[in-house]
PDB file of N, CA, C, O and CB in Angstrom:
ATOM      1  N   UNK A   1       0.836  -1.196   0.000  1.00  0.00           N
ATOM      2  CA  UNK A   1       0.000   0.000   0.000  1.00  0.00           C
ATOM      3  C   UNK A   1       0.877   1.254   0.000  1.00  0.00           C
ATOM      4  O   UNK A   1       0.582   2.082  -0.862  1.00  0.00           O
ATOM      5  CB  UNK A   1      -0.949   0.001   1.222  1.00  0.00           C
ATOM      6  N   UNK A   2       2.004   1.574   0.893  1.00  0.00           N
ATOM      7  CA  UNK A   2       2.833   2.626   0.854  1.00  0.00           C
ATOM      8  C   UNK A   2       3.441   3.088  -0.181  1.00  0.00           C
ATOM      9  O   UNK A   2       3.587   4.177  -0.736  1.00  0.00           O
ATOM     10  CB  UNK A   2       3.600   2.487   1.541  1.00  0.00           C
ATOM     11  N   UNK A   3       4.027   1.147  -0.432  1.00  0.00           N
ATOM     12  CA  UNK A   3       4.602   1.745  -2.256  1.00  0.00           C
ATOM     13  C   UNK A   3       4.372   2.216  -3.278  1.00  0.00           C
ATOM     14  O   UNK A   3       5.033   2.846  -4.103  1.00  0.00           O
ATOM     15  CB  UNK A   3       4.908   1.242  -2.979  1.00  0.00           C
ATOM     16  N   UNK A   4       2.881   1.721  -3.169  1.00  0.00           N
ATOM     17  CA  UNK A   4       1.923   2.202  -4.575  1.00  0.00           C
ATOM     18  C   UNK A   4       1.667   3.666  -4.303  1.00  0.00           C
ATOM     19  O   UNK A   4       1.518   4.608  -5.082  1.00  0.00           O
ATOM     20  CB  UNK A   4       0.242   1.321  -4.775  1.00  0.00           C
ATOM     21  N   UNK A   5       1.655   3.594  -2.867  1.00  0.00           N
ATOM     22  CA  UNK A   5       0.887   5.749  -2.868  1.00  0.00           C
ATOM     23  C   UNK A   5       2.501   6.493  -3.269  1.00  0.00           C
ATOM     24  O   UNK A   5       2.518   7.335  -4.167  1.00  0.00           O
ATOM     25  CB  UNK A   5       0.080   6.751  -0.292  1.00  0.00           C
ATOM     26  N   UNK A   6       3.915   6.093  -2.494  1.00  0.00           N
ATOM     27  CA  UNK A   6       4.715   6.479  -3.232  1.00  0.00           C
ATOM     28  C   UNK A   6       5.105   6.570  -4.589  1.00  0.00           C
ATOM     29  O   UNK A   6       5.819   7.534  -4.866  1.00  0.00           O
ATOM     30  CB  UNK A   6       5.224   6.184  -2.872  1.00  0.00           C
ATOM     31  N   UNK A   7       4.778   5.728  -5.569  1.00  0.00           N
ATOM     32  CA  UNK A   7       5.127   5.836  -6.094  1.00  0.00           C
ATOM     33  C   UNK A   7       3.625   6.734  -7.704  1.00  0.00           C
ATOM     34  O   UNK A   7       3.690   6.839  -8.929  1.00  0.00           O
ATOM     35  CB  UNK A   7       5.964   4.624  -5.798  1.00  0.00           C
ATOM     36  N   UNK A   8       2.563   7.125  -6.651  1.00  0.00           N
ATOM     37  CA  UNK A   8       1.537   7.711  -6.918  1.00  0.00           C
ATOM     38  C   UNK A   8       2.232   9.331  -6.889  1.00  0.00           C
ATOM     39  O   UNK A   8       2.241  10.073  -7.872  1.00  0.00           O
ATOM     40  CB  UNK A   8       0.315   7.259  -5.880  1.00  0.00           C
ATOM     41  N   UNK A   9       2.680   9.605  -5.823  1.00  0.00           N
ATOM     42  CA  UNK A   9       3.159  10.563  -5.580  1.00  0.00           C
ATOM     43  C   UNK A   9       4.483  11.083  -6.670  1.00  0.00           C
ATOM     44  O   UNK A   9       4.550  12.049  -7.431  1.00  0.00           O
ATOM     45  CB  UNK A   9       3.397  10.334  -4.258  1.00  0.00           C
ATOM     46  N   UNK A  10       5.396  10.055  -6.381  1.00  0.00           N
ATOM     47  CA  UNK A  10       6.569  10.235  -7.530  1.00  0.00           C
ATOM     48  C   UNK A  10       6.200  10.839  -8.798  1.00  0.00           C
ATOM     49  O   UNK A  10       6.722  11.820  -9.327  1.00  0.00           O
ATOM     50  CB  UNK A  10       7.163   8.898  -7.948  1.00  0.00           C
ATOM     51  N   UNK A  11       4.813   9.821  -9.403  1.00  0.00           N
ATOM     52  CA  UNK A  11       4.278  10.437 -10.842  1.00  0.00           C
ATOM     53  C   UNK A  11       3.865  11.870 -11.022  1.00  0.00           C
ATOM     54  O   UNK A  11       4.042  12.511 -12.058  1.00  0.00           O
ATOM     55  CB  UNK A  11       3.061   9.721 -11.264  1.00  0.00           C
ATOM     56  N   UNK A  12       3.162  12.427  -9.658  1.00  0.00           N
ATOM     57  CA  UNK A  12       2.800  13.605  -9.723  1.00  0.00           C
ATOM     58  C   UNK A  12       3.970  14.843  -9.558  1.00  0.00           C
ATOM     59  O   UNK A  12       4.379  15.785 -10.236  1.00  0.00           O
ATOM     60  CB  UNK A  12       1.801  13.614  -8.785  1.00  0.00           C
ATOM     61  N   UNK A  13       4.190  14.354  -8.482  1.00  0.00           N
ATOM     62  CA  UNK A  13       5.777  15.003  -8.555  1.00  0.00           C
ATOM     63  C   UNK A  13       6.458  15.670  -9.703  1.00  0.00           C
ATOM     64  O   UNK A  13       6.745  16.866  -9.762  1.00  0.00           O
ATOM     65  CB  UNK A  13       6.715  13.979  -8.334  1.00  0.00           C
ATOM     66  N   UNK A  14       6.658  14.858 -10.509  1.00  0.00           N
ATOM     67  CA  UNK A  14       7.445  14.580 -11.819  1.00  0.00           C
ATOM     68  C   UNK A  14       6.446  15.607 -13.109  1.00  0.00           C
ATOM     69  O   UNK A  14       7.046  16.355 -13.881  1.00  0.00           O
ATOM     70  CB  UNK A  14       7.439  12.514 -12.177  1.00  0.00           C
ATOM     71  N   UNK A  15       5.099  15.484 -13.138  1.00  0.00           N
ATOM     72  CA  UNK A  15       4.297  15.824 -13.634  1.00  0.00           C
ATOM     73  C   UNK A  15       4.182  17.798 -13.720  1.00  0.00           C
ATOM     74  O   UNK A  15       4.027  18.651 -14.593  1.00  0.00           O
ATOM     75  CB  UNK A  15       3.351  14.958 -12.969  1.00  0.00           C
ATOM     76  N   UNK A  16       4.392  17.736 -12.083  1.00  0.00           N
ATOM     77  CA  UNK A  16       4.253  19.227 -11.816  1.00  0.00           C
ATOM     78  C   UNK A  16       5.306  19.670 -11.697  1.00  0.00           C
ATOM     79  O   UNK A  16       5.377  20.861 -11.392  1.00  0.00           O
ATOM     80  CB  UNK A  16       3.570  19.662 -10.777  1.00  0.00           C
ATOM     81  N   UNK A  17       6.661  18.822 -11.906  1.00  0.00           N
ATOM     82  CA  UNK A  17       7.766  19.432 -12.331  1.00  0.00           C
ATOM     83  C   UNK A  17       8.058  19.500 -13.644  1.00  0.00           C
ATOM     84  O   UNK A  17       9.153  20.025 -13.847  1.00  0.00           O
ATOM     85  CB  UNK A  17       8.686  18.969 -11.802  1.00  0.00           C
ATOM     86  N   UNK A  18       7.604  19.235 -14.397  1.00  0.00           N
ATOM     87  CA  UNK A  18       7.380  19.085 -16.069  1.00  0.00           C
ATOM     88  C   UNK A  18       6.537  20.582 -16.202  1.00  0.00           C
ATOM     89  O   UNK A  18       7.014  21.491 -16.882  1.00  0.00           O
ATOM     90  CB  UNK A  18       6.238  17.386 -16.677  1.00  0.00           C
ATOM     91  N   UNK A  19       5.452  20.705 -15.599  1.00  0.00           N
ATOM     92  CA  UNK A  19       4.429  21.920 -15.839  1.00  0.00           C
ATOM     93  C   UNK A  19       5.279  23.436 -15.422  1.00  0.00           C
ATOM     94  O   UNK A  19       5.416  24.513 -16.003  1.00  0.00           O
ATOM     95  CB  UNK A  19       2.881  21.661 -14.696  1.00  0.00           C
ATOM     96  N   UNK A  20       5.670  22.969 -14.324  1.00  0.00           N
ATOM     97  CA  UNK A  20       6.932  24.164 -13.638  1.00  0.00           C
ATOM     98  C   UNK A  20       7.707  24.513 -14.878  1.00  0.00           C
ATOM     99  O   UNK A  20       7.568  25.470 -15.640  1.00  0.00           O
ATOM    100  CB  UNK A  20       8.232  23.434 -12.296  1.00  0.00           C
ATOM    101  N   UNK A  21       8.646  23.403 -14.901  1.00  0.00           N
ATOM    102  CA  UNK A  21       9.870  24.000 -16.041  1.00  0.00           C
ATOM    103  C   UNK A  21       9.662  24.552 -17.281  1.00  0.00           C
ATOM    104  O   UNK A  21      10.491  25.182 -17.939  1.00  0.00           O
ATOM    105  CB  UNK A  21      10.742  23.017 -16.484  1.00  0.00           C
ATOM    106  N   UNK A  22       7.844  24.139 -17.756  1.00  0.00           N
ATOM    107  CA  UNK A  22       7.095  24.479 -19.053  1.00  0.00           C
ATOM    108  C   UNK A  22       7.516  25.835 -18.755  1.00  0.00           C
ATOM    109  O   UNK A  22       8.423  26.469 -19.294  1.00  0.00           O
ATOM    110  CB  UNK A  22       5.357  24.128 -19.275  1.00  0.00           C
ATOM    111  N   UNK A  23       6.574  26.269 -17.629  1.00  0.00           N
ATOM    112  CA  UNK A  23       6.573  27.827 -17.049  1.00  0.00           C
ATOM    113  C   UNK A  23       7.442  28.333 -17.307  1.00  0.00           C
ATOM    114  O   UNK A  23       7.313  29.172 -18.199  1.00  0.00           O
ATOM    115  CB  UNK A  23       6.508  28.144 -15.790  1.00  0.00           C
ATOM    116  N   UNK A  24       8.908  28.127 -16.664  1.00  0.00           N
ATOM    117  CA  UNK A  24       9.906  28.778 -16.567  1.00  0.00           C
ATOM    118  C   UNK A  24      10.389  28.714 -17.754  1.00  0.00           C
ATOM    119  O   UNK A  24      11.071  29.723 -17.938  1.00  0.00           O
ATOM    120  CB  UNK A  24      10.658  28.464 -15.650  1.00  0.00           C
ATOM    121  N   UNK A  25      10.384  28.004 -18.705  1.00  0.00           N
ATOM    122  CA  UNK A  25      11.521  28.166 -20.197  1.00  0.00           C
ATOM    123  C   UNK A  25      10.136  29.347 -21.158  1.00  0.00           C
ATOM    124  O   UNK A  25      10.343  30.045 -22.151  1.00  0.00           O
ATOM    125  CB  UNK A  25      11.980  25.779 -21.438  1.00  0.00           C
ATOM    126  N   UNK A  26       8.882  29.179 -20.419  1.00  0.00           N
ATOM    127  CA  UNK A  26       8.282  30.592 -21.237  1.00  0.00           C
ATOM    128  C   UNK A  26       9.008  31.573 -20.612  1.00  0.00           C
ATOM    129  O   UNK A  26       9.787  32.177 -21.350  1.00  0.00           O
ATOM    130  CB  UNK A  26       6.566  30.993 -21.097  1.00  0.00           C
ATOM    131  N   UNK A  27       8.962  32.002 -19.108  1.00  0.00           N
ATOM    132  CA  UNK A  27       9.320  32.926 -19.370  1.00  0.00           C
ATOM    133  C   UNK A  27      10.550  33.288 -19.427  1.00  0.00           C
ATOM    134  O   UNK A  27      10.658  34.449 -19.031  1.00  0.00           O
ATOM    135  CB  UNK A  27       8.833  33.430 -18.902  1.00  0.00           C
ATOM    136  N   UNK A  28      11.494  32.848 -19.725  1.00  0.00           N
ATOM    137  CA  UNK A  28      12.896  33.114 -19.840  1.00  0.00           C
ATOM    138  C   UNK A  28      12.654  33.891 -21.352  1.00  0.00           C
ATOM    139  O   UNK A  28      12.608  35.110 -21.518  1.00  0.00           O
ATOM    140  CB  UNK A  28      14.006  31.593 -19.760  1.00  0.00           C
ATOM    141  N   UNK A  29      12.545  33.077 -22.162  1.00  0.00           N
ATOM    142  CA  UNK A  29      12.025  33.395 -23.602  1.00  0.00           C
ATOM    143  C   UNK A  29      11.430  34.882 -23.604  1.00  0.00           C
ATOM    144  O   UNK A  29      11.922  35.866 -24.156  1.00  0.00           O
ATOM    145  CB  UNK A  29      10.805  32.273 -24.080  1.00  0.00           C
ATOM    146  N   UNK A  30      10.226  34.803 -22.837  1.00  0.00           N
ATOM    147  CA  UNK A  30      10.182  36.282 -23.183  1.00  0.00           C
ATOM    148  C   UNK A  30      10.573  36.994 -22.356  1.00  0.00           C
ATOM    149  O   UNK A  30      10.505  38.201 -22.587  1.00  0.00           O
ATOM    150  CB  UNK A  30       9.090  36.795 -23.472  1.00  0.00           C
ATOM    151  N   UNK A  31      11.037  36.610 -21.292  1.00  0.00           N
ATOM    152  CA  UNK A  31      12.356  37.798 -21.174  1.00  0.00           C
ATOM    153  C   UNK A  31      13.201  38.270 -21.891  1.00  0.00           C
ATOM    154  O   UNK A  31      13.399  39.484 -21.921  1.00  0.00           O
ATOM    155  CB  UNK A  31      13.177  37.609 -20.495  1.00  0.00           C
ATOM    156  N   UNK A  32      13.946  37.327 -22.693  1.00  0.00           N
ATOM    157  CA  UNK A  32      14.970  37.181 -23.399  1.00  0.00           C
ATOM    158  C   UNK A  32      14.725  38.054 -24.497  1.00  0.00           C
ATOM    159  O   UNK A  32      15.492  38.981 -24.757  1.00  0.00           O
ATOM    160  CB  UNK A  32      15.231  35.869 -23.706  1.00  0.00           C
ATOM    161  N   UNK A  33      13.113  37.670 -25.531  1.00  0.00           N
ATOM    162  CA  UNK A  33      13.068  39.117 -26.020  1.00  0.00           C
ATOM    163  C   UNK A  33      12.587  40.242 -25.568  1.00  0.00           C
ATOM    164  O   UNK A  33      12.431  41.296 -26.184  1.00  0.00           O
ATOM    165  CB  UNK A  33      12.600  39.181 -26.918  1.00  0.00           C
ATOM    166  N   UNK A  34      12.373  40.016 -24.561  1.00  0.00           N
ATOM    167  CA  UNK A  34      12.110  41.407 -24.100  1.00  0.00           C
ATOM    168  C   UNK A  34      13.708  42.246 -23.861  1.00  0.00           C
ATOM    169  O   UNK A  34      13.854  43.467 -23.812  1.00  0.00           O
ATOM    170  CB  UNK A  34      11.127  41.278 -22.545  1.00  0.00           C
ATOM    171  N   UNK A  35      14.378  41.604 -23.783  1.00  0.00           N
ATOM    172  CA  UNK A  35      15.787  42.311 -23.521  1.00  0.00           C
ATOM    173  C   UNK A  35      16.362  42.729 -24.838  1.00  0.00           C
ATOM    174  O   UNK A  35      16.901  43.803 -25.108  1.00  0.00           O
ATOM    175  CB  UNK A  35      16.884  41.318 -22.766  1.00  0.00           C
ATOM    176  N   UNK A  36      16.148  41.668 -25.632  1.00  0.00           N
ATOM    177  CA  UNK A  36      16.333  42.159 -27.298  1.00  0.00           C
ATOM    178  C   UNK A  36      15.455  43.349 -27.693  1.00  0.00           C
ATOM    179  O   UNK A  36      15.877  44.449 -28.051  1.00  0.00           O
ATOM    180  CB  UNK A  36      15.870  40.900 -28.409  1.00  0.00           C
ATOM    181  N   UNK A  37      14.209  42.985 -27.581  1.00  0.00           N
ATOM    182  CA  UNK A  37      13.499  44.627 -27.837  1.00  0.00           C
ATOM    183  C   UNK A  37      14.159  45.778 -27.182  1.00  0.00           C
ATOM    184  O   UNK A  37      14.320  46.846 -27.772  1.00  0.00           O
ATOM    185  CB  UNK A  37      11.940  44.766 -27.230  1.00  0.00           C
ATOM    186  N   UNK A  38      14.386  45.652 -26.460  1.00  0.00           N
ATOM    187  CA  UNK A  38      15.517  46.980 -25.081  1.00  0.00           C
ATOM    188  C   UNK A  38      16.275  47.176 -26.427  1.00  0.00           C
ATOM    189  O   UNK A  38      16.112  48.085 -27.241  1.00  0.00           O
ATOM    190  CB  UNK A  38      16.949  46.132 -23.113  1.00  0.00           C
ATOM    191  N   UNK A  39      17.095  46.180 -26.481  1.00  0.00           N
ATOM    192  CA  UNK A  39      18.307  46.169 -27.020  1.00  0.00           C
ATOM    193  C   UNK A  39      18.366  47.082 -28.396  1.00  0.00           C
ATOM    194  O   UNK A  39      18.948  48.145 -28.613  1.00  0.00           O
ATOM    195  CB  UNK A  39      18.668  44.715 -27.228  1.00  0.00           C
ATOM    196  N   UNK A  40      17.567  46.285 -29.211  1.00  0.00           N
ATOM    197  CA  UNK A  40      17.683  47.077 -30.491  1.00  0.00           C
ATOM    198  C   UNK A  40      17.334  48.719 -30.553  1.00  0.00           C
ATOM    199  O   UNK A  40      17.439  49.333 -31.615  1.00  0.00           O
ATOM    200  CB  UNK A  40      16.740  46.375 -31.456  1.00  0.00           C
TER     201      UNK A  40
END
């Protein structure tokens, strides 16, 4: 029973660290042009 909820957990884990990093490589990106727009 423990293992299975661990390893219930692990999946989600993993899941909402997938959704996170989605997040973060948007906004790097538009940071990134946003610094280029500055820039030019």
């Amino acid at each position: 029973m423990t293992n299975h909820k661990k390893k219930k957990l692990k999946k989600r884990l993993a899941h909402r660290a997938k959704e996170f990093d989605k997040y973060r490589t948007d906004k790097a990106w538009r940071n990134i042009f946003v610094k280029c727009g500055i820039l030019k």
